[in-house]
Each structure stands twice: as C-alpha cells, then as structure tokens.
C-alpha positions in Angstrom: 0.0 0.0 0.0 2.4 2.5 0.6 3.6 2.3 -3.3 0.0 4.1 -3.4 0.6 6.4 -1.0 2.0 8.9 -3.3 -1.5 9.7 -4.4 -2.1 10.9 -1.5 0.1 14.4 -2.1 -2.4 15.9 -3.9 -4.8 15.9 -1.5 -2.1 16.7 1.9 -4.8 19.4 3.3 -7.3 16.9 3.0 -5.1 14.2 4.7 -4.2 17.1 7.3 -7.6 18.2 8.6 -9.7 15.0 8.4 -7.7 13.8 11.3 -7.2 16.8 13.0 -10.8 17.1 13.0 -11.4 13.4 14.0 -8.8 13.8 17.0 -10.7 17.2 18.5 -14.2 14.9 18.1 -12.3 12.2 20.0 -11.4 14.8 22.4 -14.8 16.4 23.2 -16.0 12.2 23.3 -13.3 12.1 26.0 -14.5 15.3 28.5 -18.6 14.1 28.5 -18.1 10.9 31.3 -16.1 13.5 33.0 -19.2 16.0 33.0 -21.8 13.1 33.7 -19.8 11.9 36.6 -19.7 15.7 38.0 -23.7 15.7 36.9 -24.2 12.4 39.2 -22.3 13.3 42.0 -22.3 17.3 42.8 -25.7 18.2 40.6 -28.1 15.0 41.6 -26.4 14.0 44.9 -26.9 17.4 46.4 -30.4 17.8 44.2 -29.2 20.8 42.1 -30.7 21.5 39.3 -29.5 24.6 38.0 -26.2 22.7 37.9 -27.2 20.0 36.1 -28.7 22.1 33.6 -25.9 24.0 33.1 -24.1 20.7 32.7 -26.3 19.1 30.3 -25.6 22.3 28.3 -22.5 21.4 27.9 -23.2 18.0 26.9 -24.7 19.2 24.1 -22.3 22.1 23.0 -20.0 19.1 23.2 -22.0 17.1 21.1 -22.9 19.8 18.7 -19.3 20.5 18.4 -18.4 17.3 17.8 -20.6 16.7 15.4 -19.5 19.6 13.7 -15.8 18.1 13.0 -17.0 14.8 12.5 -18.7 16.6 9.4 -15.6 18.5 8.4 -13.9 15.1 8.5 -16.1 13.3 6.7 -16.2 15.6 3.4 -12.3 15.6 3.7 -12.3 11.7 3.4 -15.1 11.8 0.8 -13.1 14.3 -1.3 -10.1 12.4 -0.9 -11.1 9.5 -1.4 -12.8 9.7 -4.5 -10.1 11.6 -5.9 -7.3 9.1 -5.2 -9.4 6.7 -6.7 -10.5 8.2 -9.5 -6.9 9.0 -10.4 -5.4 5.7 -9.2 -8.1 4.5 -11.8 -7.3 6.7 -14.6 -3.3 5.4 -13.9 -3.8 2.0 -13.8 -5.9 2.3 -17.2 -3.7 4.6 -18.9 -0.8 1.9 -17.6 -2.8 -0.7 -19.2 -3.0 0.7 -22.4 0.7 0.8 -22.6 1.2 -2.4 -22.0 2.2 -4.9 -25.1 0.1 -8.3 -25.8 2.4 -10.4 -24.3 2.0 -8.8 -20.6 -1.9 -8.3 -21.3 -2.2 -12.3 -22.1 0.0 -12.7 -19.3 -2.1 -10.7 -16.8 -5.7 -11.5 -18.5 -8.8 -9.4 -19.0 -11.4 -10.7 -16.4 -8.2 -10.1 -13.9 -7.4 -6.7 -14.9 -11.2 -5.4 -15.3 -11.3 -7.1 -11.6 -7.9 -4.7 -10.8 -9.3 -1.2 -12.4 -12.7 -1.7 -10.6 -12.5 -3.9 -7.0 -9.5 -3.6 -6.2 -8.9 0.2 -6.8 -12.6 0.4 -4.7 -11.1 -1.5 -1.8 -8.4 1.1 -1.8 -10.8 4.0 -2.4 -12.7 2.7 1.3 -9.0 2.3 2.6 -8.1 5.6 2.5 -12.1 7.0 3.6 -11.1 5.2 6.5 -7.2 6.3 7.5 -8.6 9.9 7.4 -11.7 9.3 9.3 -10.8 6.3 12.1 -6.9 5.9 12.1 -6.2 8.2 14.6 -9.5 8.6 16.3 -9.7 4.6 17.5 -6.0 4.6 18.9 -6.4 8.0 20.7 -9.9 6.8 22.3 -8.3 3.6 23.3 -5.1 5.3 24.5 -7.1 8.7 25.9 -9.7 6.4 27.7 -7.0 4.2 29.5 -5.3 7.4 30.4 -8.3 8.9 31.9 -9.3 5.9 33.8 -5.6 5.9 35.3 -6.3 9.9 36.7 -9.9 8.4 38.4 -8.7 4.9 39.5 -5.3 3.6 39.0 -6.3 0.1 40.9 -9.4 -0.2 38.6 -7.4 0.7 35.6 -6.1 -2.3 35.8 -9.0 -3.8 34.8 -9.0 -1.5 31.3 -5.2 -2.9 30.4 -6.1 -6.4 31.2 -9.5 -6.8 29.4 -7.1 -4.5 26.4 -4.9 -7.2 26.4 -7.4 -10.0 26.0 -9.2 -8.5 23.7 -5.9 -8.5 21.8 -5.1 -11.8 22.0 -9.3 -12.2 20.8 -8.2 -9.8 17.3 -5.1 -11.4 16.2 -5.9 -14.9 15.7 -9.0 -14.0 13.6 -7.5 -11.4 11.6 -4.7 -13.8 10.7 -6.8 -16.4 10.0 -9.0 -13.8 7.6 -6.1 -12.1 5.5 -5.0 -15.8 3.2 -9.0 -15.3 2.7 -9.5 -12.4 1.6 -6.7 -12.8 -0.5 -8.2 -15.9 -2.5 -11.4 -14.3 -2.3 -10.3 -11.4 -4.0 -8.7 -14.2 -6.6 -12.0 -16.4 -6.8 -13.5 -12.7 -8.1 -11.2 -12.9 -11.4 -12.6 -16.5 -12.1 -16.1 -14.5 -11.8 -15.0 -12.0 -13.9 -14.0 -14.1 -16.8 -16.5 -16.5 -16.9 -19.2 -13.3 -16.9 -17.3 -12.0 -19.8 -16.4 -14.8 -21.6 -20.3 -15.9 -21.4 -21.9 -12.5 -22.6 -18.9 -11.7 -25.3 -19.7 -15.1 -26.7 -23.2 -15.6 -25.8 -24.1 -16.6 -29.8 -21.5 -19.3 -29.4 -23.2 -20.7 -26.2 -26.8 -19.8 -27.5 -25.9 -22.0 -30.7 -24.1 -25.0 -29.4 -27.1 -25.3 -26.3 -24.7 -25.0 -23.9 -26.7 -22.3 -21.2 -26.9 -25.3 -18.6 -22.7 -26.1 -18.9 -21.9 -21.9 -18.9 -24.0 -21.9 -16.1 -22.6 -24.6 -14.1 -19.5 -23.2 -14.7 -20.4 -20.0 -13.2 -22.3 -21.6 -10.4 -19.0 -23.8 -9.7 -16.9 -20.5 -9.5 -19.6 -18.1 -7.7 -19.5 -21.1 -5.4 -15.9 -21.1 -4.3 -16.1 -17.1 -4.3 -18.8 -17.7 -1.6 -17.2 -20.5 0.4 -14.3 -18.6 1.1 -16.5 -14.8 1.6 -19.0 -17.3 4.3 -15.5 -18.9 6.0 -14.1 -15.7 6.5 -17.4 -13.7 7.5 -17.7 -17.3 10.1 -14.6 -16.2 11.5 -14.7 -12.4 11.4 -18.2 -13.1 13.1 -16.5 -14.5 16.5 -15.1 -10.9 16.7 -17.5 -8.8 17.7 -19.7 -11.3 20.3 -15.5 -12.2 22.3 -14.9 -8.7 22.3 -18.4 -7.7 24.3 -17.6 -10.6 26.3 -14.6 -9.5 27.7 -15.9 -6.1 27.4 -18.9 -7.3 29.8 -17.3 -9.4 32.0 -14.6 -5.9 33.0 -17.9 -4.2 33.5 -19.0 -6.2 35.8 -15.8 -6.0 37.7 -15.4 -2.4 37.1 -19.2 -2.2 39.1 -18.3 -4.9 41.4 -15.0 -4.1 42.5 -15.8 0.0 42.3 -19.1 -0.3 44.5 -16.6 -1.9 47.3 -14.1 0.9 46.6 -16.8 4.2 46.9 -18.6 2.0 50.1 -14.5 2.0 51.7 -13.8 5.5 50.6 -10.3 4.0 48.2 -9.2 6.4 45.7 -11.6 8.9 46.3 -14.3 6.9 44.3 -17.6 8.5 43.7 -20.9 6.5 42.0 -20.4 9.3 39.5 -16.5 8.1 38.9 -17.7 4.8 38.4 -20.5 5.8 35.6 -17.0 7.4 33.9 -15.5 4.2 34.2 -18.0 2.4 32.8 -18.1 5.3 29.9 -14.6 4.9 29.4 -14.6 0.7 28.9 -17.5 1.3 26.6 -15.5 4.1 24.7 -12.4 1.3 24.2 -14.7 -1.3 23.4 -16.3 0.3 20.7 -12.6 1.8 19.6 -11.7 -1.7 19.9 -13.9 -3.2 17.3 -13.4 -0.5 14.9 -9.7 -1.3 15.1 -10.9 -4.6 14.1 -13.1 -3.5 11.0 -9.8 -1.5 10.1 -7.5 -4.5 10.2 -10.0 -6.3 7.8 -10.7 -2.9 5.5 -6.8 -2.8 5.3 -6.0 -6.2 4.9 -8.4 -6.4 1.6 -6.6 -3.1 0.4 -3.6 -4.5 0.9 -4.1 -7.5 -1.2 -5.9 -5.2 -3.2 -3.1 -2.8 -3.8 -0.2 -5.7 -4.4 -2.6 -7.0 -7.4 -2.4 -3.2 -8.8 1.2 -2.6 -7.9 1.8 -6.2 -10.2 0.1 -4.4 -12.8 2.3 -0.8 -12.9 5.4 -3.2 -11.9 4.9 -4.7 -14.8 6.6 -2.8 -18.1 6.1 -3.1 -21.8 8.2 -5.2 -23.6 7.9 -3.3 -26.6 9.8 0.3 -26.2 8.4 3.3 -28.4 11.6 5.1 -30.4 11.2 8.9 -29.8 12.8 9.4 -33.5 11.8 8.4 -37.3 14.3 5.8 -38.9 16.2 6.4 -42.2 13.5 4.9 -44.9 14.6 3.8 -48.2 11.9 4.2 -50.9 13.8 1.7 -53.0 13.7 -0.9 -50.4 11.0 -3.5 -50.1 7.7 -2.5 -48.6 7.3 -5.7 -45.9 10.9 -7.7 -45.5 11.1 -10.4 -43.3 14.5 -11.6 -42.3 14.6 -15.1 -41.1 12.0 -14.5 -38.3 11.6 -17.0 -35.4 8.5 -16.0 -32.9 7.2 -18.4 -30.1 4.8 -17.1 -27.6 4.5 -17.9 -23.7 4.4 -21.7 -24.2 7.9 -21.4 -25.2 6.9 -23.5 -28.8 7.8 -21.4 -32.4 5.0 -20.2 -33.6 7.1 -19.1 -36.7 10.4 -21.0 -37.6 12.7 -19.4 -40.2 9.7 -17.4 -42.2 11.7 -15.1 -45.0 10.1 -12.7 -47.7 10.1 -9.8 -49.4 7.2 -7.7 -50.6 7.4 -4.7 -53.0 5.5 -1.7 -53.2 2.5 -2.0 -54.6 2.7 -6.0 -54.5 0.1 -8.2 -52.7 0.8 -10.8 -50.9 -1.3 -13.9 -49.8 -0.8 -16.2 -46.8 -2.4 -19.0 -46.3 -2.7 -22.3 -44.4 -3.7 -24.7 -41.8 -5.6 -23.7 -38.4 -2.4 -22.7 -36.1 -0.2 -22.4 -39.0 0.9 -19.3 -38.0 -1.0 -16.5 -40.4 -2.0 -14.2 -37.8 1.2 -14.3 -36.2 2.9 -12.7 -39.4 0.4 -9.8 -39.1 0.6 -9.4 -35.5 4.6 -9.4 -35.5 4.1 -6.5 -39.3 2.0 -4.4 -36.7 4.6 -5.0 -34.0 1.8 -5.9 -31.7 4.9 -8.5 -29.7 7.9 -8.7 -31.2 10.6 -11.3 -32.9 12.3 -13.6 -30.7 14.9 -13.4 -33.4 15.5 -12.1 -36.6 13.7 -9.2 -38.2 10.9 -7.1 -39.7 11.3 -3.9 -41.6 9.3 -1.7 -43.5 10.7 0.4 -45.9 14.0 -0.7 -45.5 14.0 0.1 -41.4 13.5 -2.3 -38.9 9.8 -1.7 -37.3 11.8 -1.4 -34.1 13.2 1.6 -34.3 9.9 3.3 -35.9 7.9 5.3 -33.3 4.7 3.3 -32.7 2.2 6.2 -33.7 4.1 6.5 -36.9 3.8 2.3 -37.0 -0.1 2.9 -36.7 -0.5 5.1 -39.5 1.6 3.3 -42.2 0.3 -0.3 -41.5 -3.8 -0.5 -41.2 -4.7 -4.4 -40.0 -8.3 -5.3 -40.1 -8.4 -8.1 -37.8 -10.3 -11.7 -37.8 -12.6 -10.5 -35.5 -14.8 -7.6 -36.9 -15.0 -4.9 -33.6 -17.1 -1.8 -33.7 -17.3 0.4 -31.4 -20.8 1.6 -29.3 -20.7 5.5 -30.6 -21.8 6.9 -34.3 -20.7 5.7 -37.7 -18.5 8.6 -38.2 -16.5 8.3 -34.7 -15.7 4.3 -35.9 -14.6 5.1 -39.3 -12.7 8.2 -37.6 -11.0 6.3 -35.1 -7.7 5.6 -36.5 -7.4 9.5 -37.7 -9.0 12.6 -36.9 -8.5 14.7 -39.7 -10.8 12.2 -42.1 -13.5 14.1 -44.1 -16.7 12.6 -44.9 -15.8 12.2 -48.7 -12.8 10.2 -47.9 -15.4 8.1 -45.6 -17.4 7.6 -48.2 -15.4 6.5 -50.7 -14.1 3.8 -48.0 -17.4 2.7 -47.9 -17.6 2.0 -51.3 -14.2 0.7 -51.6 -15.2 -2.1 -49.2 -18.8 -2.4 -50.6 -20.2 -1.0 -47.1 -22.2 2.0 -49.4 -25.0 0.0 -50.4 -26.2 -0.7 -46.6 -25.2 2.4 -45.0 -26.1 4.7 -47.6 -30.1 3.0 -46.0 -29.6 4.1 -42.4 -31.2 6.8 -40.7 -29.0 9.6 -40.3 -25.9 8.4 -42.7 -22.4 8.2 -41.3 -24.3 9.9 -37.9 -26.3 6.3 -37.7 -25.6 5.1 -34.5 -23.5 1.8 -33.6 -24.5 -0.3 -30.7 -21.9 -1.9 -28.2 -19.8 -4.3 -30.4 -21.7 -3.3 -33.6 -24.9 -5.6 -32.8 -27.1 -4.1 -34.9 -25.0 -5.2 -37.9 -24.8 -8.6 -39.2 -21.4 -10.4 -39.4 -20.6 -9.2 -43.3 -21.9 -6.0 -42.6 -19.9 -5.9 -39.7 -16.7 -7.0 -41.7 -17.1 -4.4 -44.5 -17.3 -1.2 -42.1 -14.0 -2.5 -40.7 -12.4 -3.1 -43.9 -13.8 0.5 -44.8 -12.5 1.9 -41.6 -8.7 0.4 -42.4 -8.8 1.9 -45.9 -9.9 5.2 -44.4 -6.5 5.9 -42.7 -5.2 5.6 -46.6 -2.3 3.3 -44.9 0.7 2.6 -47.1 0.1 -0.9 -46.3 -2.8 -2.8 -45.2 -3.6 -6.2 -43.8 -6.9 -7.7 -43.8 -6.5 -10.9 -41.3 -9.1 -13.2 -42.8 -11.8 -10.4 -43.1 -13.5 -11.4 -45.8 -14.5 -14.9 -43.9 -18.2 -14.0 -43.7 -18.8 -12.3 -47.4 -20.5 -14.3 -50.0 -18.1 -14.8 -53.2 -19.6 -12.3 -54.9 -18.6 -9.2 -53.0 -15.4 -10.5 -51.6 -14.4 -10.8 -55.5 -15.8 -7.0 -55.9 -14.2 -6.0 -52.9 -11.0 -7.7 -53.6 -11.0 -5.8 -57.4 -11.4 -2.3 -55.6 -8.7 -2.9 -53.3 -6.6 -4.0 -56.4 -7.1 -0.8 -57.8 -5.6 0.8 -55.0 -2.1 1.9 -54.8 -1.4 0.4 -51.6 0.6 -2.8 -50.7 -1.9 -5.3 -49.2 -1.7 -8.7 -47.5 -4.4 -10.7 -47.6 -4.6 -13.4 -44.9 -7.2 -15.8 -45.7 -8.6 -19.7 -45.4 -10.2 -19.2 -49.3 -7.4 -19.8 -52.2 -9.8 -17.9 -54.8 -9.0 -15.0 -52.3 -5.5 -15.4 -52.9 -5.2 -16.5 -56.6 -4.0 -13.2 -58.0 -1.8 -12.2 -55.4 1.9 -11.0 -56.8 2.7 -14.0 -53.9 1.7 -16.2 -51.9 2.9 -18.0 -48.8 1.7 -21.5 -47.7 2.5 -21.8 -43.8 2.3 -25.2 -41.7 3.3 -25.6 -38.3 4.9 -22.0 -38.5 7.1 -23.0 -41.5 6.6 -21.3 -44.9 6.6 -24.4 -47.2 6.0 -22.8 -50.3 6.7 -19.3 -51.6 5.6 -18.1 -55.5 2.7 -17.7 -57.3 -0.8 -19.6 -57.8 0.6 -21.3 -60.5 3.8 -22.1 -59.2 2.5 -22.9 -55.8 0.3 -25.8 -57.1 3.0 -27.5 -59.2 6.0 -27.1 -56.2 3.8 -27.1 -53.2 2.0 -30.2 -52.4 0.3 -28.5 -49.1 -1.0 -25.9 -50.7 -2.2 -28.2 -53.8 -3.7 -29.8 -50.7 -5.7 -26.5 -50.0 -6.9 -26.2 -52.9 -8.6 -29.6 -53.4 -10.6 -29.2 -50.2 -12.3 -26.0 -52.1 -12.1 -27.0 -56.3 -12.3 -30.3 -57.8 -9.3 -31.8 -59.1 -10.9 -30.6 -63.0 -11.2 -27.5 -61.7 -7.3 -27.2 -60.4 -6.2 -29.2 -64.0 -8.4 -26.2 -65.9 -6.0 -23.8 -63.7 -2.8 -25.4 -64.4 -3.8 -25.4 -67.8 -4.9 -21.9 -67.9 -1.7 -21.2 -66.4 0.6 -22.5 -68.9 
C-alpha cells in the first residue's frame, strides 16, 4: 500500500484536517463521562438543578461541536477518497494501455477489469477510512485508558487487562481472515472471466445449447467465491460477540470491585466516577472493534493494492523510439529476415519465415488452423515482437519506428470484426481525426459498405451499438475493412476479413482494393482470395513451405495443392494449371 501512497500528495490538506478534525471529536468524546460523573455526583447528589442544567448544556455544546468536526472530516475523506481513486483508476488504465500483448495475455482481461474496478474500490474505502478512524480509534483507546488511570489507577487495571485479552481475541481472527480475503479477491477474477467470456460469446453458447454447462461453470466458481467470503465472515463473526464478552465481563468487575471501593472510601471513588469508568470501557470497546473493522478494511486493500502494484510493476516489452528511422523508398515495402517467434508456451509459432514484398505488391498467406498467419500480421503491426530475426518496413527495422508512426503506415483489419458503441462517423474516424466525410465515403464504397449504410437513418451519424450488434457479421466486416482503408495506410492487412462475405462481394471487394495503390496482405482460409496475389505464402506448423505464385505454388507445393482440393475439384485445379501455362 504504501507504493499508493504517493496519491495521497495531492490531497495533503485533506489528509491534514480529516484527522485533526477526527482527533478534536475524539477529544470532546473524551470530556462528556467527565461532565456526567460531576452531573451524578455534585448536581443529583446534592439535588441541584440549575447545575445539572448548566451541565447538560455542555453536553450538548460538546455534542454539537463534535458533530460539527466529524462533518468536516467526513467531506475531507469523501473528497479524498474519491479523488485518489479516481486518479489511481485513470493510472492503472492509462498503464494498461501501454502495455504490449504479451503482458496483457499474461495478466488477463477478467483479472485486470477485476484490478481497475474492486480492487482500486477496496483502496478507495482504505483511505475514507485512515482519514476518518486511524487516529481517532487509537487516541480513544489510549485517551480512555489514560483517563481511567487519573480516576482509578487500581481499577485501571482492569482496562489494560480486558485491552490485552481483547488483543489476544483480534489477532488470531485477523490472521486467519487475511490468506482469505486474499483468495477471495482471486475467486472474483474466475467470476469476472467467466461473466465476460459468457456474454462476449453468448451466440457461441446460444448455438451449441450450452446455457446449462456456462451456467454450471459459473455456479462452480460463484461457489468457491462464496465458500471462502462465508469462511471468512464465520470467523470475522466471532469478533464482535469475544470482544463484548470480555468487554462485559470488565464491566461487571469495574461495578463490582468500584461499588466496594466508593462504600471503603479507596481512591476517592464516587458513584459518578464509576459511571465514567463504565463510559470509558465502553468508549475502548467500541474503539476496539473499529480497530478490528480497520485490520480487515486494510487487509483487503492491501491485497488489493499488491494486485495493482503487479500491474504498474509490470513494463512493456515493446519500447516506443522517440525518432523516425532512415527509410529507403527503394527498399521492399514488408521484409522479413529469417523471423523465429514463439509465444509464452515457449513452442515457435514461426520457424525461419523469410520474404520480401514490393510496393505495390500483394501478398497472400495462407494455411492450416495454427499455421501461424495471424502471427505474421501481429509481428508486421509490431503488436509482440521477434524472438529473433527481423521485420522492416521500408528498408527500417519496425523497431526503431515510433509506434504512432507504425499505426498510421500499417492499417490491420483483424479476424474478428470490432465496432465500437458510438456513431458511424467516430468508428470510421477512429484511426485518424483529420478524415473528411468524402474520404469516408469513398471507404465505404471501396469495401462495398455504401449500399447498406447509404439505407440508415442519419448516414455516417447512424448510431452503432456496443460491439456493432445491430449489424450482421458481413456488414460488420465491410465497415472495418472500410474503416482500415480510411486511414489511406501505405500498407494494409486484412487478417481473414472477408470470412463472412458471400463470393460475390469478396471478388468485388477484392477488385477495388486492387485498384488501389497500396501494398496489401491478404490473410485468408479461401485460395480464390489469394489466386491473384503478386505472392503467396503456404504456412504449416509455423514453417513457410512454399513461396511463388498460384501457379507455381500448385505444381511445387504439395500442401497448398492440398488446399486447394478441399475447395475445387481436381478438373477445376487441372483447368487452372492449364490456364496457367
């Protein structure tokens, strides 16, 4: 927690009073079982009531007064509070977004939505409390036994020994809490990504009929989340009833042993001393279990705050150059230099994968499930990068480009087709701001988007829901591919985009991106997507067996000849060959 606690300069005035205001509360709690015992023994005992109304007076300026700081103290938590969290928030976020895909699948999404929101709350209640009970529960307990020393020191005795067992009552159960709180707190990722998982996928459940095993899943997790909250809360609720016990049981000594000590005249004991006792053991009592509440408020936040510390410990692997490189126009557009790549299984994902690509060119890849075709975009858009080896663009390895500039020379249009929840306009705008509507609209057309959104009410200010749900999956495809051509990138990527167009318009949309003078890979599972590409790579296992053209491809390349059979007869692939020659 105390790597957090630099949050806390911005608000050191806040930090300064609440206390200060808390402490003059506790002090004004500490004066009133002085004024009820001089009440009870000069203002009833000799049946005068002008005193005891002049007493009880101050009772409530006391009161009043109290009051008054305790409000003070309260809006300085609440504005501190909610300002460290809403900054801590903002931080963590912002941290987040720096981070590279390697440390985000490291870390997760359900774990890291769990960080920005519990866990940055649990702090948020953290610090609401330091400024409102940290000092005022110690300085009761400490002011109380103090006072009760100045009335009684044999009686005080009984304050430090029912102190100290009402020690030994806190620290087993808080002990025994913390490891709890601490899985509880992990039991809420499992939650989390279950909950997302289900509802980002909920067509995929839907389809397969598989509510009853998504929601057994989420039972079995919500299940262990509540074991451990019910085993803690068990123990945490022994607290409370051991701590009245021994609170009652010095009570009843306090009355016992103090009615012997006012009947023999020791210490100078009065019946009103005695109701100040009594005040006093109630006052540490109560201090007592707050100081208990704290222990279990801080324990959460400090689990909390070591699962955000993990997350700003943790650094990007993948540094942003503050300078352009060197860029040779004569150089190839897309070079890759005998590339190796394995992800956090330690396995290659790409083994020895060399290529070129001109200006201009396009370039197909294609192969087998896991064959490594995403990889090779995800490695051009430096999204992780090479274990060995190297990528350049334009003669400069993508290293030492600055990742904005990255972004606006390479446009990818990924597998999955995400929109996001805000107008047409602001999704096609998002890579650049400077886009004019013309340029949108001839995106639109490029990717064959015009002749569905040129129907919708309000044009390019139609609105998109969250995740684009009020498009179908083609529709949903084409705006992206439109969006990516928008940017007018030097060189675009479309990641097996086309996967939900009919033939029709993915041979339309390929022609119009043909006509423009961009270089383009095309990533895709169809070889008629591929079949006039400048070249073509055939992946398996993360190796690039083959390297040419269509033609050359199915008379050298016996996997991709493999391909092709699974989507053309062999007279259709003899027609080709024959075409070809």
């Amino acid at each position: 927690m105390f790597k957090l606690a630099r949050y806390l300069k911005e608000f050191k005035l806040n930090v300064t009073i609440g206390p200060l205001c808390k402490l003059t509360e506790a002090i004004f709690e500490l004066i009133v079982p002085l004024v009820m015992a001089r009440i009870i023994d000069d203002g009833i005992a000799n049946g005068d009531e002008n005193y005891i109304w002049q007493n009880g007076i101050i009772l409530v300026v006391l009161a009043v007064c109290g009051l008054s700081f305790a409000l003070v103290c309260q809006y300085m938590a609440s504005v501190a509070s909610q300002g460290v969290g809403t900054r801590l928030r903002s931080d963590l976020y912002a941290h987040i977004n720096t981070l590279s895909h390697k440390e985000l699948d490291t870390l997760g999404s359900a774990a890291l939505v769990t960080r920005v929101t519990n866990d940055v709350n649990q702090v948020q209640t953290a610090v609401a409390m330091l400024i409102r009970l940290v000092v005022r529960a110690p300085f009761l307990v400490v002011g109380a036994a103090i006072m009760s020393v100045s009335i009684s020191p044999r009686l005080s005795l009984i304050f430090f020994g029912s102190m100290a067992v009402i020690v030994l009552i806190m620290y087993p159960i808080m002990k025994a809490t913390v490891k709890l709180f601490k899985k509880q707190q992990k039991s809420l990722d499992g939650i989390s990504r279950i909950t997302r998982e289900n509802l980002s996928g909920v067509r995929v459940v839907r389809a397969f009929s598989r509510q009853d095993y998504e929601k057994e899943r989420f039972e079995a997790e919500a299940e262990e989340y509540r074991r451990f909250a019910v085993k803690a809360g068990r123990i945490n609720a022994l607290l409370n009833p051991a701590i009245f016990i021994a609170v009652n049981a010095a009570y009843l000594l306090i009355v016992w042993l103090g009615g012997g000590f006012v009947n023999g005249g020791i210490d100078g004991l009065t019946q009103g001393k005695i109701i100040a006792l009594v005040n006093y053991m109630t006052q540490i009592s109560l201090a007592l279990v707050v100081v208990a509440n704290l222990v279990t408020i801080f324990t959460k936040a400090a689990a909390s705050s070591a699962r955000i510390n993990e997350v700003f410990d943790m650094k990007s692997s993948i540094t942003s150059p503050e300078s352009s490189p060197v860029q040779d126009k004569n150089a190839p557009a897309v070079e890759f230099d005998n590339v190796h790549f394995s992800y956090s299984t330690g396995e290659n994902a790409l083994d020895k994968i060399s290529f070129e690509l001109k200006r201009g060119e396009t370039l197909g890849i294609i192969g087998g499930t896991g064959s490594g075709k995403t990889t090779i975009a995800s490695l051009m858009c430096r999204f992780y990068d090479v274990s060995s080896g190297s990528v350049k663009i334009n003669g400069a390895d993508i290293r030492e480009y600055p990742l904005e500039e990255l972004r606006r020379i390479i446009a990818l249009v990924p597998q999955k087709a995400e929109l996001l929840s805000g107008s047409l306009r602001e999704n096609m705008t998002l890579g650049r701001s400077d886009i004019s509507d013309e340029q949108i609209q001839k995106a639109l057309e490029i990717a064959q988007a015009a002749e569905f959104t040129d129907k919708l009410d309000g044009g390019l200010d139609a609105q998109v829901l969250q995740g684009g749900k009020n498009f179908s999956g083609g529709q949903k495809q084409r705006l992206t591919i439109a969006r990516a051509i928008a940017q007018s990138p030097e060189i675009l990527i479309l990641d097996d985009s086309s996967s939900a167009l009919d033939y029709a318009t993915d041979a339309k949309l390929r022609k119009a991106i043909g006509e423009l003078s961009m270089t383009c890979v095309i990533i895709s599972q169809r070889a008629n997507s591929i079949l006039h590409a400048d070249k073509i790579i055939v992946l398996d296992d993360g190796q690039a067996v083959g390297i040419g053209t269509h033609a050359e491809l199915l008379k050298t390349c016996h996997v991709y000849r493999e391909i092709c059979l699974t989507q053309y007869s062999e007279e259709e692939i003899e027609e080709m060959e024959a075409a070809n020659e």
